[in-house]
DSSP file (Angstrom, degrees, kcal/mol; ACC not computed):
  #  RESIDUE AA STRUCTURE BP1 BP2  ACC     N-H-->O    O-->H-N    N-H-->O    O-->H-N    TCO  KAPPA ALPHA  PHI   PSI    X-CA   Y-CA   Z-CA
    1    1 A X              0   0    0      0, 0.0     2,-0.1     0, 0.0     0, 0.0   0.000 360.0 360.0 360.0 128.4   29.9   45.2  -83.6
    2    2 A X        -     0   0    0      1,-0.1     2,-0.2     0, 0.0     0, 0.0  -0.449 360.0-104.5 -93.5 179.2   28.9   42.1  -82.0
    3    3 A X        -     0   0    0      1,-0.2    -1,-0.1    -2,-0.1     4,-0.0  -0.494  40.5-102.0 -95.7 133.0   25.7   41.2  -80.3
    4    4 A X    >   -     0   0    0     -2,-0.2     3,-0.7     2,-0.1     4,-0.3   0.156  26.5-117.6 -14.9 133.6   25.4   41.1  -76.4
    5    5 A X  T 3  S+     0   0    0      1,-0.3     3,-0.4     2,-0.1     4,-0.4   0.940 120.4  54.3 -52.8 -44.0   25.5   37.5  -74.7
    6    6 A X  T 3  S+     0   0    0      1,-0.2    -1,-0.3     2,-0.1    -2,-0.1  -0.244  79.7  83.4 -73.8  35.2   22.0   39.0  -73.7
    7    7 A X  S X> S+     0   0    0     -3,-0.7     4,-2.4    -2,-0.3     3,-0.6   0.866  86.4  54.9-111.8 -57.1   20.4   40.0  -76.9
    8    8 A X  H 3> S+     0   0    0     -3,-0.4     4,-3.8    -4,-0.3     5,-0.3   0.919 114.6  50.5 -70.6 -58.5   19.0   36.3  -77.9
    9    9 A X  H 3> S+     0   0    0     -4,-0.4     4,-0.9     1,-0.2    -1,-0.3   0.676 108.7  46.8 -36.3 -30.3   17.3   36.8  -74.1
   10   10 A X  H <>>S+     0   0    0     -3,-0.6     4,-3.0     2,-0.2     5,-0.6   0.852 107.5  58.2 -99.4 -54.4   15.8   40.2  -74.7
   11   11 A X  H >X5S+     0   0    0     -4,-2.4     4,-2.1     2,-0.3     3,-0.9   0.939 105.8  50.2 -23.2 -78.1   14.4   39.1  -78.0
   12   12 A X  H 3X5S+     0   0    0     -4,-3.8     4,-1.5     1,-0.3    -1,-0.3   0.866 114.4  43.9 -54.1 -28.8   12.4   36.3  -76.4
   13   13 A X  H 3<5S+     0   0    0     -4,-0.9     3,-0.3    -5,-0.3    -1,-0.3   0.898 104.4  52.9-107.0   9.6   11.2   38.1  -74.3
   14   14 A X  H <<5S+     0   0    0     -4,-3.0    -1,-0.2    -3,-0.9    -2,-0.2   0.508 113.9  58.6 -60.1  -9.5   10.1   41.2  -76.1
   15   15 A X  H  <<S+     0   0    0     -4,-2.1     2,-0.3    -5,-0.6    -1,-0.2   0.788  82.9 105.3 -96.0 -26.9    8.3   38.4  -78.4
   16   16 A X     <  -     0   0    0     -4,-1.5     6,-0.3    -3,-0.3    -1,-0.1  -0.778  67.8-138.0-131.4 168.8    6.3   36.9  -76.0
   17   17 A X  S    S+     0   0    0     -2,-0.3     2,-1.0     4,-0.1    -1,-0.2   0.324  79.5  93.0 -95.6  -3.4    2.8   37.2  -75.6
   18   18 A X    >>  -     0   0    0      1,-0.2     3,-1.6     2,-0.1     4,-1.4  -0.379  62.3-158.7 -61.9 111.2    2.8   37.4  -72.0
   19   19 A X  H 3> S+     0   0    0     -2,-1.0     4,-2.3     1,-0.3     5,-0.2   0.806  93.5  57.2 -58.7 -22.6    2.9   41.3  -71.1
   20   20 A X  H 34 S+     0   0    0      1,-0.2     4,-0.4     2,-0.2    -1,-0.3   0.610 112.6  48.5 -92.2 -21.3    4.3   40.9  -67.6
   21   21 A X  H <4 S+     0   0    0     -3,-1.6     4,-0.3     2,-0.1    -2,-0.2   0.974 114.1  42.6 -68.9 -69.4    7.3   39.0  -69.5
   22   22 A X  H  < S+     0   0    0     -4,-1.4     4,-0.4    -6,-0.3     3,-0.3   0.802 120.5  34.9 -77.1 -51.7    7.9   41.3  -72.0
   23   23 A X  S  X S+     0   0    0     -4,-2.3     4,-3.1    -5,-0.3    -1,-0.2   0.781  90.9  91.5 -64.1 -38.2    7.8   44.6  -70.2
   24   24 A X  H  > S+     0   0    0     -4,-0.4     4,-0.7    -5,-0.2    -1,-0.2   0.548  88.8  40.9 -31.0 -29.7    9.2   43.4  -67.3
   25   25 A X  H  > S+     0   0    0     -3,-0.3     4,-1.9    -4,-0.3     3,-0.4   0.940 118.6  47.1 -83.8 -77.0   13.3   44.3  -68.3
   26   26 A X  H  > S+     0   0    0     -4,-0.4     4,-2.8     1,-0.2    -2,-0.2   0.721 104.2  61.8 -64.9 -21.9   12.5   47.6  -69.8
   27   27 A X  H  X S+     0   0    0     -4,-3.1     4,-1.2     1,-0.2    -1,-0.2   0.970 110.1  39.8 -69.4 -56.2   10.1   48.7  -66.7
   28   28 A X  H >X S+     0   0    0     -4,-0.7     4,-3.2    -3,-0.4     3,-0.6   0.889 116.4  55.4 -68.7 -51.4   13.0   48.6  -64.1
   29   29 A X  H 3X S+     0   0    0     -4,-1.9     4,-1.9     1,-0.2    -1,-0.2   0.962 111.6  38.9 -10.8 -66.4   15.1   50.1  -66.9
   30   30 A X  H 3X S+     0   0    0     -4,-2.8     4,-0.8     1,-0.2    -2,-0.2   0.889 115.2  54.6 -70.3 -18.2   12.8   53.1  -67.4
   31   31 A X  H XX S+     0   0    0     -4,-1.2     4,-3.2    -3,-0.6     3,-0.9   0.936 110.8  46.5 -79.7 -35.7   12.2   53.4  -63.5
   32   32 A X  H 3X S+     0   0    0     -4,-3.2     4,-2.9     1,-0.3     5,-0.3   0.979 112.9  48.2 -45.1 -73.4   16.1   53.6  -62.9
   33   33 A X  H 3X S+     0   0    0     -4,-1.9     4,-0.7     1,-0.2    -1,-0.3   0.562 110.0  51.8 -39.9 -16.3   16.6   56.0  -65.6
   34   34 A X  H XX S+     0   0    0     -3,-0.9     4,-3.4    -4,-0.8     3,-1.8   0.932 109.0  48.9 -71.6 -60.3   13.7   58.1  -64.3
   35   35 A X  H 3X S+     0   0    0     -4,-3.2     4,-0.6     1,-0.3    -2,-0.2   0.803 116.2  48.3 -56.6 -17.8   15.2   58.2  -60.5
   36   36 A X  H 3< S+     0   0    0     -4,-2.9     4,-0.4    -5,-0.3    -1,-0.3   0.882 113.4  42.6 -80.4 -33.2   18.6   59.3  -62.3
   37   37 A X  H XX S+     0   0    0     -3,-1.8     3,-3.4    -4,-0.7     4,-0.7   0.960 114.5  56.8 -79.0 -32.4   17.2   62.0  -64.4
   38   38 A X  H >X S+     0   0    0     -4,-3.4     4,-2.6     1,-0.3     3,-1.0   0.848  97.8  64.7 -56.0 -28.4   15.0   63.1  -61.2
   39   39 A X  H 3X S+     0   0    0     -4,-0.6     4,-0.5    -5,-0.4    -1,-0.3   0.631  90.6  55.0 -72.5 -22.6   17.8   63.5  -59.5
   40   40 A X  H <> S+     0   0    0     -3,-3.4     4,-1.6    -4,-0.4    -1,-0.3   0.757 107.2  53.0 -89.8 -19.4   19.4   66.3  -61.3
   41   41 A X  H <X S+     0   0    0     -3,-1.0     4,-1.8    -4,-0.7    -2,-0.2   0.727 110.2  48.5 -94.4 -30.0   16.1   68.7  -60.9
   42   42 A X  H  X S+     0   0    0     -4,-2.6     4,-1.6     2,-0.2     5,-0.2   0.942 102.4  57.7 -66.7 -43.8   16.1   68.2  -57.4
   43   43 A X  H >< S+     0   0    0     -4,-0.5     3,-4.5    -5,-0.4     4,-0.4   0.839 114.4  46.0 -37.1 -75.0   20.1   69.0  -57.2
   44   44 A X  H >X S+     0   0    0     -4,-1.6     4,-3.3     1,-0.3     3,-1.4   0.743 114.1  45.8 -64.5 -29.9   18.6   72.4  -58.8
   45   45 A X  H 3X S+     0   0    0     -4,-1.8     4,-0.9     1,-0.2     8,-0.4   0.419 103.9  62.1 -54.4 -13.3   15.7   72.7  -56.3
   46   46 A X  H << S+     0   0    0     -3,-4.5    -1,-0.2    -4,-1.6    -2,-0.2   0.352 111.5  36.2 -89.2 -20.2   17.9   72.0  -53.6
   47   47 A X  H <4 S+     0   0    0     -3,-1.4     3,-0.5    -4,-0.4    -2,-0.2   0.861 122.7  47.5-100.5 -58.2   20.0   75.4  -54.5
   48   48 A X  H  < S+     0   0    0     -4,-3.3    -3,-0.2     1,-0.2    -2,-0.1   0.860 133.3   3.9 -65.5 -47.5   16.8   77.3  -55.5
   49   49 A X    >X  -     0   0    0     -4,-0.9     4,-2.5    -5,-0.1     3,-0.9  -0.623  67.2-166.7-142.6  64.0   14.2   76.5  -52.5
   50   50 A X  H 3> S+     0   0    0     -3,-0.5     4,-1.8     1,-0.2    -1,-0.1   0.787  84.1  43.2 -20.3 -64.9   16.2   74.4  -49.8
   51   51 A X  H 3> S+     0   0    0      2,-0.2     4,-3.3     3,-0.2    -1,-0.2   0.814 107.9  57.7 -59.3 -29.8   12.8   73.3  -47.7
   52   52 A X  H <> S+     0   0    0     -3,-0.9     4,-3.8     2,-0.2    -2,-0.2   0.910 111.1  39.3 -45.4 -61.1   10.8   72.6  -50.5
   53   53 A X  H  X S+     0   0    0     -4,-2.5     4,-2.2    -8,-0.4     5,-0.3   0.962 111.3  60.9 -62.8 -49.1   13.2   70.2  -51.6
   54   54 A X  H  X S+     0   0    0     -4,-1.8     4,-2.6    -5,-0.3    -2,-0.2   0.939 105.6  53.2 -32.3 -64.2   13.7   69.0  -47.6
   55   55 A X  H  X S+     0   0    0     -4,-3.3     4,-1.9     1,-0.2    -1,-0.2   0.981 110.6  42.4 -73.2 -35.8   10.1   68.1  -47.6
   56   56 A X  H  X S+     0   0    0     -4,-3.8     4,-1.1     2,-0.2    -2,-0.2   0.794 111.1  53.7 -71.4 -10.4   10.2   65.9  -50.8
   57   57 A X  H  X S+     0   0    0     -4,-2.2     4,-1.5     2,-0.2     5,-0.3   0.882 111.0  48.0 -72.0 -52.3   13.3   64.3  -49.8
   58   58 A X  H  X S+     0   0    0     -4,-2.6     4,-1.0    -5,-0.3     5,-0.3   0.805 105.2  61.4 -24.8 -89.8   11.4   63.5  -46.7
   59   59 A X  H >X S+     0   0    0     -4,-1.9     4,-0.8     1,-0.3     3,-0.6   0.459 107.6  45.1  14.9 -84.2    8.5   62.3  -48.7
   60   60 A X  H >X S+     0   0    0     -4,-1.1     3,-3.1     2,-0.2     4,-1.3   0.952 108.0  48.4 -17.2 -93.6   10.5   59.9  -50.1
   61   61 A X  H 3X S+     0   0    0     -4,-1.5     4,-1.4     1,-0.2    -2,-0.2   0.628 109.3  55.8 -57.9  -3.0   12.3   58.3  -47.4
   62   62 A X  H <X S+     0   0    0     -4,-1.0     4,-1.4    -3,-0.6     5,-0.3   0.722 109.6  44.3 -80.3 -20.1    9.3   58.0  -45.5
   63   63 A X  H <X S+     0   0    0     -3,-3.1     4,-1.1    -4,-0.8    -2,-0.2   0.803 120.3  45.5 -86.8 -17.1    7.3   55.9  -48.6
   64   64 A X  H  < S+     0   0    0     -4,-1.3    -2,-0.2     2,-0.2    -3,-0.1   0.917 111.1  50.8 -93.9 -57.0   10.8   53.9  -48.8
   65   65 A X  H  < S+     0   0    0     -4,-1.4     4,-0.2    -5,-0.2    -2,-0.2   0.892 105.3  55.1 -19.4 -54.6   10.7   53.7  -44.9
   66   66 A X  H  < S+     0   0    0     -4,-1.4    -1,-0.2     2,-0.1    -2,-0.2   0.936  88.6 100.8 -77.1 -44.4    6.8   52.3  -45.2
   67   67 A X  S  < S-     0   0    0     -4,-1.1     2,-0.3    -5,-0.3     5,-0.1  -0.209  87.2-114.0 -37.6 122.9    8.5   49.4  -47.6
   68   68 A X    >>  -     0   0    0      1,-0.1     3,-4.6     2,-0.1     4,-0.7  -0.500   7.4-129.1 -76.7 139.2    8.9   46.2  -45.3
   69   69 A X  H 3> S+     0   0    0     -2,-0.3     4,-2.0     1,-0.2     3,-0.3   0.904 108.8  60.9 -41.3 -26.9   12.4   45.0  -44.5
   70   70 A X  H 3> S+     0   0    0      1,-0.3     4,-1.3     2,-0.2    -1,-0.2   0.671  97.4  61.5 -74.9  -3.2   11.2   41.4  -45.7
   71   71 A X  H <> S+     0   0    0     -3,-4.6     4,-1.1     2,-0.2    -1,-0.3   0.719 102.8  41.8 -94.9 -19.4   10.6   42.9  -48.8
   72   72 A X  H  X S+     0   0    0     -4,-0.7     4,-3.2    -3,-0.3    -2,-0.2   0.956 121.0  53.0 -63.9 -60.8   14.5   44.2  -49.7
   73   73 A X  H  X S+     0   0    0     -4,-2.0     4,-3.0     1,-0.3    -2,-0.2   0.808 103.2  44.9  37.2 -90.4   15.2   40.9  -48.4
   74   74 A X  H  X>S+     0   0    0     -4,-1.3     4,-2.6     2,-0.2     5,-0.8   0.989 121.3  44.7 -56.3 -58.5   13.0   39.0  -50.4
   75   75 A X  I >X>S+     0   0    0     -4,-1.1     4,-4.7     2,-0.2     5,-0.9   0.986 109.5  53.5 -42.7 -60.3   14.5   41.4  -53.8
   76   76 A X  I 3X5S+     0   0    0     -4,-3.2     4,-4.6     1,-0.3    -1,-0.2   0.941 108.4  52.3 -40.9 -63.3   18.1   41.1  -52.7
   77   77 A X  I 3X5S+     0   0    0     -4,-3.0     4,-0.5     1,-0.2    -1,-0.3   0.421 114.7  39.0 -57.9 -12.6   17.5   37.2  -52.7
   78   78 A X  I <X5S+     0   0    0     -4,-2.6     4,-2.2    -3,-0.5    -1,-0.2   0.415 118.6  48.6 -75.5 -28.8   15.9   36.9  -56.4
   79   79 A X  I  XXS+     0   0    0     -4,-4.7     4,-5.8    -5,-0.8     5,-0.7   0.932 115.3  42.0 -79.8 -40.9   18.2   39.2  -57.5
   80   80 A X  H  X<S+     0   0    0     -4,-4.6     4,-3.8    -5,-0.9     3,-0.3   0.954 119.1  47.6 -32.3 -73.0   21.1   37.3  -55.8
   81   81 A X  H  X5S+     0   0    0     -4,-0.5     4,-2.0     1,-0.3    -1,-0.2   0.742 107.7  52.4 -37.3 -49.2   19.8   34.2  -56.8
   82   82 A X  H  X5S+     0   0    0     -4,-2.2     4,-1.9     2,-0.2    -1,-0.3   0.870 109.0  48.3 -58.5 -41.2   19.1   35.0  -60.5
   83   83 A X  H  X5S+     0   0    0     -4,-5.8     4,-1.5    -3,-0.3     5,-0.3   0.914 110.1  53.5 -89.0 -23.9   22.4   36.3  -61.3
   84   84 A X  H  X<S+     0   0    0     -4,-3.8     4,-1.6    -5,-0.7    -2,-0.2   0.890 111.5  46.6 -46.8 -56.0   24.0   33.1  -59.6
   85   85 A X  H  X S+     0   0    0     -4,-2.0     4,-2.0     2,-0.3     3,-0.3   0.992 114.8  49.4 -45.7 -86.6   21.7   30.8  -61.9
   86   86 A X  H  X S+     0   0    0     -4,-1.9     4,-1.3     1,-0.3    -1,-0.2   0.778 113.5  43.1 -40.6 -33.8   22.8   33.0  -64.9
   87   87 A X  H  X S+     0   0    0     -4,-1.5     4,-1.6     2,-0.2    -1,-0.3   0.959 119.1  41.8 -88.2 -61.4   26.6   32.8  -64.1
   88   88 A X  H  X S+     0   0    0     -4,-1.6     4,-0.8    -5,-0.3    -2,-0.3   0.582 112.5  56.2 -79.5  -6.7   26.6   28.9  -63.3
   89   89 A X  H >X S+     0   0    0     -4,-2.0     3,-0.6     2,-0.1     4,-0.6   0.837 113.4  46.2 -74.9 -94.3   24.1   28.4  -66.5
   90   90 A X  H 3< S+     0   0    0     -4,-1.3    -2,-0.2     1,-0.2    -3,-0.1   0.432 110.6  46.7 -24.7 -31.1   27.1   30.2  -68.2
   91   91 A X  H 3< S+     0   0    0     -4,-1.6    -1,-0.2     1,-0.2    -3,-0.1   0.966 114.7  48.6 -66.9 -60.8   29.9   28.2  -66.7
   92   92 A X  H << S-     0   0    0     -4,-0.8    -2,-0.2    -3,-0.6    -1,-0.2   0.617 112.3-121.3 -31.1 -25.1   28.0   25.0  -67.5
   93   93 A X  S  < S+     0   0    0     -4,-0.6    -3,-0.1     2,-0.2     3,-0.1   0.983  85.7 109.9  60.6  60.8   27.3   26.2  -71.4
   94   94 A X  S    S+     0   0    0      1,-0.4     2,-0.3     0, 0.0    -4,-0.1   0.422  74.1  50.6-136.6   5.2   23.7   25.9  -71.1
   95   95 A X              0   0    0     -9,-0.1    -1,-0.4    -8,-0.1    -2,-0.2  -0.917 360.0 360.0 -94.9 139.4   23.4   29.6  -71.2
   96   96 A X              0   0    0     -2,-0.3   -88,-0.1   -91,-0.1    -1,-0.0   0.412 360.0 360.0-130.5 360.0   24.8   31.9  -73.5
C-alpha cells in the first residue's frame, strides 16, 4: 500500500521537539472526532429528554456565539492560505 504524499510531513513533525509542532495535527484531529462521536449521544438525548438536550445545544451556540467574528475570519484565512501554499508548493515540485 503506498504511503500518503503527507506521511514524510507527519513524521517531522511527530519528531520534533517542539510540543506545540508535534501535537498540533493530531489535537484538531482528536477534537473533530470528539464533536462527531458527541454527536451521536446527544441524537439519543434528544429522543430521551428533549429540554435537556435544548439547553446544551443552547450552551453551545451561545460559547460559539461569544467567539469573535475576526476570529473565523482570521481561521478561514490560514486555513485558506495554507492549503493554497501546499497546492502551489505541489505544482512547483517543491512539495511532495
Amino acid at each position: 500500500m503506498p504511503e500518503s504524499a503527507d506521511a514524510p510531513a507527519a513524521q517531522i513533525e511527530a519528531a520534533c521537539h517542539d510540543r506545540y509542532i508535534s501535537r498540533a495535527r493530531p489535537s484538531f484531529l482528536y477534537l473533530m472526532y470528539g464533536m462527531i462521536l458527541l454527536s451521536l449521544p446527544m441524537g439519543l438525548l434528544s429522543a430521551i429528554s428533549a429540554p435537556v438536550a435544548t439547553a446544551i445545544t443552547n450552551g453551545v451556540k451561545l460559547w460559539l456565539n461569544s467567539l469573535p467574528d475576526g476570529l473565523y475570519a482570521l481561521f478561514g484565512t490560514g486555513y485558506l492560505g495554507y492549503t493554497a501554499a501546499r497546492q502551489w508548493g505541489k505544482v512547483a515540485g517543491t512539495d511532495r
